[in-house]
mmCIF file of the N, C-alpha and C atoms, coordinates in Angstrom:
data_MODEL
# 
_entry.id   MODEL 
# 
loop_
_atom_site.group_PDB 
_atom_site.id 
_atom_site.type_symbol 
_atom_site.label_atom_id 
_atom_site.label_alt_id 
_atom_site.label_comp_id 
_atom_site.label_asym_id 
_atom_site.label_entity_id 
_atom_site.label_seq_id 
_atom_site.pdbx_PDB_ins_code 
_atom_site.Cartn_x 
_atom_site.Cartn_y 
_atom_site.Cartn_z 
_atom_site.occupancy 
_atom_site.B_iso_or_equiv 
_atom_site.pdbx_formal_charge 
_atom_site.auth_seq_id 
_atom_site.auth_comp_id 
_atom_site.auth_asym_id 
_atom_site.auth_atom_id 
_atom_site.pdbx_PDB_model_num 
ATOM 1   N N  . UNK A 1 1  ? -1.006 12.989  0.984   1.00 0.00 ? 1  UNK A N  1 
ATOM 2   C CA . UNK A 1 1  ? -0.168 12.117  0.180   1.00 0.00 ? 1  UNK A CA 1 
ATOM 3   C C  . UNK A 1 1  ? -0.726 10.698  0.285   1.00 0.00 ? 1  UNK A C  1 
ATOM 4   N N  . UNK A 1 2  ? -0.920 9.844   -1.062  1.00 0.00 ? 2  UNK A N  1 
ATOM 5   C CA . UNK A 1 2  ? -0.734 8.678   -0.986  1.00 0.00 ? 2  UNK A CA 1 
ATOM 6   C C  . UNK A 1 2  ? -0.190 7.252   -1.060  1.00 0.00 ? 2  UNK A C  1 
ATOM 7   N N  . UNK A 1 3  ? 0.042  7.054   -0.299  1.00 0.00 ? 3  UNK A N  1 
ATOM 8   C CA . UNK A 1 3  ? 1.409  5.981   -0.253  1.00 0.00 ? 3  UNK A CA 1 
ATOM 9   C C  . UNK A 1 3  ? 0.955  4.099   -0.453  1.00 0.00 ? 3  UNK A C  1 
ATOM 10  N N  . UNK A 1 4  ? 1.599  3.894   -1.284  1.00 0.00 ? 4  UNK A N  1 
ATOM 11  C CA . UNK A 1 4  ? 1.545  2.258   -1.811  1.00 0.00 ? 4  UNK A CA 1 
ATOM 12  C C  . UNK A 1 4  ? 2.238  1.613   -0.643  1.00 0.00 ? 4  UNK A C  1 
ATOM 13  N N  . UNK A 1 5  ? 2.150  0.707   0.530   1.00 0.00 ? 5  UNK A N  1 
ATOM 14  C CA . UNK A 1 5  ? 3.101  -0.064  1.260   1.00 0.00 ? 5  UNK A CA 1 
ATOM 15  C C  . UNK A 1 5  ? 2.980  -1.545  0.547   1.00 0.00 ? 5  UNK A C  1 
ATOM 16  N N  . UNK A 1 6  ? 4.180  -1.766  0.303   1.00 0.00 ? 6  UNK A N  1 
ATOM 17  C CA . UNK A 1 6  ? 4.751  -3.323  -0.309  1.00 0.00 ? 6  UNK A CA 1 
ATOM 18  C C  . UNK A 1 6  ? 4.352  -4.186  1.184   1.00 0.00 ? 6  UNK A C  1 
ATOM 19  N N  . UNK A 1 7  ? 4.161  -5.638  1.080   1.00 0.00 ? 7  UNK A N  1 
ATOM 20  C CA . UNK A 1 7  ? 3.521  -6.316  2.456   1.00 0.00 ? 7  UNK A CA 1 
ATOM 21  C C  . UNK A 1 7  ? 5.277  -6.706  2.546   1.00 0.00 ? 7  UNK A C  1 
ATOM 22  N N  . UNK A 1 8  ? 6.364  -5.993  2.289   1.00 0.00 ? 8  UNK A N  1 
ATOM 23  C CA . UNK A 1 8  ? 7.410  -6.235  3.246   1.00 0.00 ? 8  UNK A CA 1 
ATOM 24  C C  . UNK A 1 8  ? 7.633  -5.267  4.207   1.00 0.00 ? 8  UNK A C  1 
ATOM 25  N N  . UNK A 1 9  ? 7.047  -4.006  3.959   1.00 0.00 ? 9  UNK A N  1 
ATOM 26  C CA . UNK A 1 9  ? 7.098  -3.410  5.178   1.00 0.00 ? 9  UNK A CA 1 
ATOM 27  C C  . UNK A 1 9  ? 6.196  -3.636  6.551   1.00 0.00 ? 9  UNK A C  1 
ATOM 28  N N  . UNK A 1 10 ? 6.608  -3.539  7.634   1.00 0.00 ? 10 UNK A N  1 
ATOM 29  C CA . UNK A 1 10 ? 6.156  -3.926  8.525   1.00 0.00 ? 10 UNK A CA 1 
ATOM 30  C C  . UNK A 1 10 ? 4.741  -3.099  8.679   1.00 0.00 ? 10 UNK A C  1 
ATOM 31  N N  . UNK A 1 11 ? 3.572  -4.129  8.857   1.00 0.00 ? 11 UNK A N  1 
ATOM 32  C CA . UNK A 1 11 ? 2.659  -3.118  9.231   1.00 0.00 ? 11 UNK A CA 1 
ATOM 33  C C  . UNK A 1 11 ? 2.194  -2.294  10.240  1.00 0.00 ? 11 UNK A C  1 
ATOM 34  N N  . UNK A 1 12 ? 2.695  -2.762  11.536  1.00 0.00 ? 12 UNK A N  1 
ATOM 35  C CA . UNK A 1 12 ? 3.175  -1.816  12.174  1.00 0.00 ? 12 UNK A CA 1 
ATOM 36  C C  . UNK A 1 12 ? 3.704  -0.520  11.916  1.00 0.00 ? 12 UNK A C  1 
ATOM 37  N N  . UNK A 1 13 ? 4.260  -0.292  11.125  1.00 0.00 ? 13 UNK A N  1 
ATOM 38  C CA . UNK A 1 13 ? 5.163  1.183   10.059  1.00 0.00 ? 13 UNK A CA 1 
ATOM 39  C C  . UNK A 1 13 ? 3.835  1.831   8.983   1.00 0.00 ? 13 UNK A C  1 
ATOM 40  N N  . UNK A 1 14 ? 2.775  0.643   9.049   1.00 0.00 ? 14 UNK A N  1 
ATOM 41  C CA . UNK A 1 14 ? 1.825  1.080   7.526   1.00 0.00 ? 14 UNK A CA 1 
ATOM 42  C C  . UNK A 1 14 ? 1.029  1.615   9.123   1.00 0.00 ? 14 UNK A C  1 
ATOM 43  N N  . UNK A 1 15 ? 0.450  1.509   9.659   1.00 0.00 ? 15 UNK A N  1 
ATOM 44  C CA . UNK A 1 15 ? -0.739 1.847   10.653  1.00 0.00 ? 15 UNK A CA 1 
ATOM 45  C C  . UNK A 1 15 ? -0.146 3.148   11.621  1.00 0.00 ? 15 UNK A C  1 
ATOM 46  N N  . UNK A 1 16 ? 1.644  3.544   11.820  1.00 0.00 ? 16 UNK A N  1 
ATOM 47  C CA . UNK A 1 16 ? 1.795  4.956   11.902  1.00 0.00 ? 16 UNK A CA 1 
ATOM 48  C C  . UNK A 1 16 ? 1.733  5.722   11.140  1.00 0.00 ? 16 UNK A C  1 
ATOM 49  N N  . UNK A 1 17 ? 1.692  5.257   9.865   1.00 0.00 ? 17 UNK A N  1 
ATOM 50  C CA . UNK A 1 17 ? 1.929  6.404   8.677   1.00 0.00 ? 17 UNK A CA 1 
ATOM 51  C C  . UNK A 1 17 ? 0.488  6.622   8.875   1.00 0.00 ? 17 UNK A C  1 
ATOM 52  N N  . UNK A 1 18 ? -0.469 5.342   9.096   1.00 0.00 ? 18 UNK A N  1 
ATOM 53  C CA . UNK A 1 18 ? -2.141 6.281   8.832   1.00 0.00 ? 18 UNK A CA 1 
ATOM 54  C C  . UNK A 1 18 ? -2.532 6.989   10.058  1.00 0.00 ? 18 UNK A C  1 
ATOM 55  N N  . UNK A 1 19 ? -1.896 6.905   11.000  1.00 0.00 ? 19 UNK A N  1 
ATOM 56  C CA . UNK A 1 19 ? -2.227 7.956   12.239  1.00 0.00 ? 19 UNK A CA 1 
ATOM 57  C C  . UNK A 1 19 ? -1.884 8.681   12.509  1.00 0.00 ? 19 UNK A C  1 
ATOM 58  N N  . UNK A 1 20 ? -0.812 9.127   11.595  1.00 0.00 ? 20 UNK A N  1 
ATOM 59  C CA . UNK A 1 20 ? -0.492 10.616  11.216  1.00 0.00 ? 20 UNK A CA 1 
ATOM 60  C C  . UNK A 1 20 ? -1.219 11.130  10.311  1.00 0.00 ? 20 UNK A C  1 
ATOM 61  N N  . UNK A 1 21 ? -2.323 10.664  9.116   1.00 0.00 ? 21 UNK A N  1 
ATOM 62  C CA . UNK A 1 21 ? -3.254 11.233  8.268   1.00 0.00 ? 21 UNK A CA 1 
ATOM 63  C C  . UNK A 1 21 ? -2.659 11.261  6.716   1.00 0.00 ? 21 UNK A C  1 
ATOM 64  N N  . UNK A 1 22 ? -1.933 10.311  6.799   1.00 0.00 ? 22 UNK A N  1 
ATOM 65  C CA . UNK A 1 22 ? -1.635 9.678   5.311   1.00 0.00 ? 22 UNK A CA 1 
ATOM 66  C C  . UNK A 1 22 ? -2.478 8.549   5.122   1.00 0.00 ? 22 UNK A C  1 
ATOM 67  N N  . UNK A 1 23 ? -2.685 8.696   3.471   1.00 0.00 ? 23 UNK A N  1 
ATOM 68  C CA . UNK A 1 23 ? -3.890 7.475   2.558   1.00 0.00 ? 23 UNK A CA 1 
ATOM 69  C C  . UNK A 1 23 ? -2.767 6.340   2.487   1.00 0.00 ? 23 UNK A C  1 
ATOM 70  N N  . UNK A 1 24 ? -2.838 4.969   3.257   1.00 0.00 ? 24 UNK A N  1 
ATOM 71  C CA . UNK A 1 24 ? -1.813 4.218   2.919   1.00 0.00 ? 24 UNK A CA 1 
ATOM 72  C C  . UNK A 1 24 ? -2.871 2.600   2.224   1.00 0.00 ? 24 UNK A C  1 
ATOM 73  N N  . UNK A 1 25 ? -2.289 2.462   1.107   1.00 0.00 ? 25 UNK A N  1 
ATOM 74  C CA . UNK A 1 25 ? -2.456 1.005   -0.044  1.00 0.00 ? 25 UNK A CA 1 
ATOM 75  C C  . UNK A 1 25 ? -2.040 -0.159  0.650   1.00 0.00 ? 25 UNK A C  1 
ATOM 76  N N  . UNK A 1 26 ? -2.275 -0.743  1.383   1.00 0.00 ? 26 UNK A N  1 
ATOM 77  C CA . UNK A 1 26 ? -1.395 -1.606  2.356   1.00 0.00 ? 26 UNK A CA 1 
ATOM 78  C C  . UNK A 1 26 ? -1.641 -3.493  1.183   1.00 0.00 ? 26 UNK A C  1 
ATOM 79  N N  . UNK A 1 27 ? -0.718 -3.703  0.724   1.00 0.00 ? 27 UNK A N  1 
ATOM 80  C CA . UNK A 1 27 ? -0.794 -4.965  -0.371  1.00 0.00 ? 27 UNK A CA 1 
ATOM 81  C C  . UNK A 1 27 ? -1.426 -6.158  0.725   1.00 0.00 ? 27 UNK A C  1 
ATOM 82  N N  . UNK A 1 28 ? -0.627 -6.126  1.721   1.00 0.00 ? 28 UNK A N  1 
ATOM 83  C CA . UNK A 1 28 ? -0.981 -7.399  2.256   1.00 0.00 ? 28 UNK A CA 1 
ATOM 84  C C  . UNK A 1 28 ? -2.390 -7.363  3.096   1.00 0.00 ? 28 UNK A C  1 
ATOM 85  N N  . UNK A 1 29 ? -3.141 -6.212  3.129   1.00 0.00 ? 29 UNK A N  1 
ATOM 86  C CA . UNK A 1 29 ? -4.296 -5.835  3.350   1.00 0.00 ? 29 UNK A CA 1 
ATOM 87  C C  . UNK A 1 29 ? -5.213 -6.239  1.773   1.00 0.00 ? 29 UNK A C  1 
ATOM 88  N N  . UNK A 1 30 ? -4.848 -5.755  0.731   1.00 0.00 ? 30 UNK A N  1 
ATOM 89  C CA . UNK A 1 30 ? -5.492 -6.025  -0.307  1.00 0.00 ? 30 UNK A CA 1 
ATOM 90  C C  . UNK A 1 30 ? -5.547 -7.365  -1.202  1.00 0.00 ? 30 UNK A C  1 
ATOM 91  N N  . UNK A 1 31 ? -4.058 -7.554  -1.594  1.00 0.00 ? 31 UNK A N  1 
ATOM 92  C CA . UNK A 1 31 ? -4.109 -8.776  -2.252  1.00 0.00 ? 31 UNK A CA 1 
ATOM 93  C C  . UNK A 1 31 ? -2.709 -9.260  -2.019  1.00 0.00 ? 31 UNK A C  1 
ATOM 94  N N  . UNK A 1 32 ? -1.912 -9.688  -0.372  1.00 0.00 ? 32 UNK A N  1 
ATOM 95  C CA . UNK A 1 32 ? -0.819 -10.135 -0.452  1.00 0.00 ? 32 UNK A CA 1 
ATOM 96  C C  . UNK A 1 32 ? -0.269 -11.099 -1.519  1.00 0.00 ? 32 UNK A C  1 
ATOM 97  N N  . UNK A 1 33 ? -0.584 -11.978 -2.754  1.00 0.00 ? 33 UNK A N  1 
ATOM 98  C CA . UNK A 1 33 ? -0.564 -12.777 -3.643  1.00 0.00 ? 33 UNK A CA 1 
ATOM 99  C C  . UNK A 1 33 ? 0.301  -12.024 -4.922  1.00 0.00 ? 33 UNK A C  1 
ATOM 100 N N  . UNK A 1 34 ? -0.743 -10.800 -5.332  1.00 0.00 ? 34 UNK A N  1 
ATOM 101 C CA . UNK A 1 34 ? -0.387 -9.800  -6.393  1.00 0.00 ? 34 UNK A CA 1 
ATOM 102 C C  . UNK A 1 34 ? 1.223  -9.775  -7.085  1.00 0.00 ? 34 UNK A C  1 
ATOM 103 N N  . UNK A 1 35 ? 1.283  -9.871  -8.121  1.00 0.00 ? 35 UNK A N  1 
ATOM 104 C CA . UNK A 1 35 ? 2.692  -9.364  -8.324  1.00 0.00 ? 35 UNK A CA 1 
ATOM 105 C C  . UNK A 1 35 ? 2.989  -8.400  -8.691  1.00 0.00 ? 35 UNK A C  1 
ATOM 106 N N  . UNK A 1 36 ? 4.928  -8.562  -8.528  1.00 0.00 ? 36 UNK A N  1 
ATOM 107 C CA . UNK A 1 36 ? 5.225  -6.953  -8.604  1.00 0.00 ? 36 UNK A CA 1 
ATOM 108 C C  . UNK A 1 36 ? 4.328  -5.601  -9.985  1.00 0.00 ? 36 UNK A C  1 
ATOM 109 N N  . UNK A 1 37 ? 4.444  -5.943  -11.148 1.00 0.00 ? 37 UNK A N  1 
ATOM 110 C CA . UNK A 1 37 ? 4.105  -5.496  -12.324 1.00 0.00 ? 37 UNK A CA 1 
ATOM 111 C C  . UNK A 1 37 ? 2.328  -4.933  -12.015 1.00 0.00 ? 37 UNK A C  1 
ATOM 112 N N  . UNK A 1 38 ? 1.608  -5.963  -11.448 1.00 0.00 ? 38 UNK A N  1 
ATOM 113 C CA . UNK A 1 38 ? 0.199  -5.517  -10.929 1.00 0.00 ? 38 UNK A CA 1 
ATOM 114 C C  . UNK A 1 38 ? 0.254  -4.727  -10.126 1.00 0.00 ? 38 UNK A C  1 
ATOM 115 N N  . UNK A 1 39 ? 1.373  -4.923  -8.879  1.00 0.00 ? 39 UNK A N  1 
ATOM 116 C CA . UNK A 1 39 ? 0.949  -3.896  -7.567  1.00 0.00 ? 39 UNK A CA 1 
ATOM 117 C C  . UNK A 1 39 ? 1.177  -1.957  -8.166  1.00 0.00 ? 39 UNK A C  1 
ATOM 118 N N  . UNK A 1 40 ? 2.227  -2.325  -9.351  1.00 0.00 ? 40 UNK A N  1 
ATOM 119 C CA . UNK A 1 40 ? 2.190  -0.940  -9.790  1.00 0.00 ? 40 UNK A CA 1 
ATOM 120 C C  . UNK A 1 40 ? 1.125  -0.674  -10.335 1.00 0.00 ? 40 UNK A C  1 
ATOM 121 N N  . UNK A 1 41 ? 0.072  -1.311  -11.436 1.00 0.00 ? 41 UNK A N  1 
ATOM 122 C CA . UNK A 1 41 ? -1.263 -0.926  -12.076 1.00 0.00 ? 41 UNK A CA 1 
ATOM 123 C C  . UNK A 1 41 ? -1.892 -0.633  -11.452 1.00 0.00 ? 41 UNK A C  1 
ATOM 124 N N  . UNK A 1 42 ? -2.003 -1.809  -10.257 1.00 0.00 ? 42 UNK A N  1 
ATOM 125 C CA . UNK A 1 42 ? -3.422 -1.090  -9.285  1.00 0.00 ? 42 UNK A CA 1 
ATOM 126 C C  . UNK A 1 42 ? -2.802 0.100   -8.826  1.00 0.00 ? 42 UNK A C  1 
ATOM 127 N N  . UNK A 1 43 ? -1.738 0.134   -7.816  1.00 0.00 ? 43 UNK A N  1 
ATOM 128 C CA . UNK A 1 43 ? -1.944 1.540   -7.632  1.00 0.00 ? 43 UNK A CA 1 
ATOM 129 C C  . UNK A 1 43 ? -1.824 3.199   -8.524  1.00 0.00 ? 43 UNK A C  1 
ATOM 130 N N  . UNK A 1 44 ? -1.403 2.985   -9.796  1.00 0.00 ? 44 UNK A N  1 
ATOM 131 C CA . UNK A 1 44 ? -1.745 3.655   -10.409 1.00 0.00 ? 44 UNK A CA 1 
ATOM 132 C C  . UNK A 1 44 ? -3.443 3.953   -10.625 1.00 0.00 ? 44 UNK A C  1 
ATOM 133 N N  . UNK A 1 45 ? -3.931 2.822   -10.803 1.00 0.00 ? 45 UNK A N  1 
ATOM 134 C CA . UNK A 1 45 ? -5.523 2.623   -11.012 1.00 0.00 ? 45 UNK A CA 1 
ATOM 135 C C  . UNK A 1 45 ? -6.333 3.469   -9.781  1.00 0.00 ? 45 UNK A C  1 
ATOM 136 N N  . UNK A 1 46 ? -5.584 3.262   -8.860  1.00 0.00 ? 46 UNK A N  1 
ATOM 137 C CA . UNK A 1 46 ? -5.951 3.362   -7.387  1.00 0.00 ? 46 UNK A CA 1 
ATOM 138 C C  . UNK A 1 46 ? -6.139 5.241   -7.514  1.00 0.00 ? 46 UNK A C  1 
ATOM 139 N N  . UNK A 1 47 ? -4.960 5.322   -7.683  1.00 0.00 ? 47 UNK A N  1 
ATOM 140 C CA . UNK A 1 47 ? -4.308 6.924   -7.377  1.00 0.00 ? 47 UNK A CA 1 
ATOM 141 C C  . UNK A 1 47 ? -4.546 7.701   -8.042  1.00 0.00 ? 47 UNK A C  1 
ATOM 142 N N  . UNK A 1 48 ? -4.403 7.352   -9.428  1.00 0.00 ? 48 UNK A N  1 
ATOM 143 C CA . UNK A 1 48 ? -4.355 8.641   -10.839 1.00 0.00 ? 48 UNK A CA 1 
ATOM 144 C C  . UNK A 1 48 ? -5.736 8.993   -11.343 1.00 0.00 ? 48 UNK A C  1 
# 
């Protein structure tokens, strides 16, 4: 599964989900700035 994390979740919470062997999008890893309407394109872009 691949999962989009918004940079309000704690990343702490994004770095267990990947050490259990989930693909995680982490925003504030990529482009904390981004807005909402983009963070959905890219990860569509990302995923589909």
């Amino acid at each position: 599964m691949k999962i989009v994390a918004d940079e309000s979740l704690d990343f702490n919470i994004v770095q267990a989900i990947r050490d259990v062997g989930f693909d995680v999008w982490a925003v504030v890893e990529q482009d904390p700035s981004i807005k909402r309407p983009s963070r959905l394109h890219s990860s569509k872009t990302l995923y589909c």
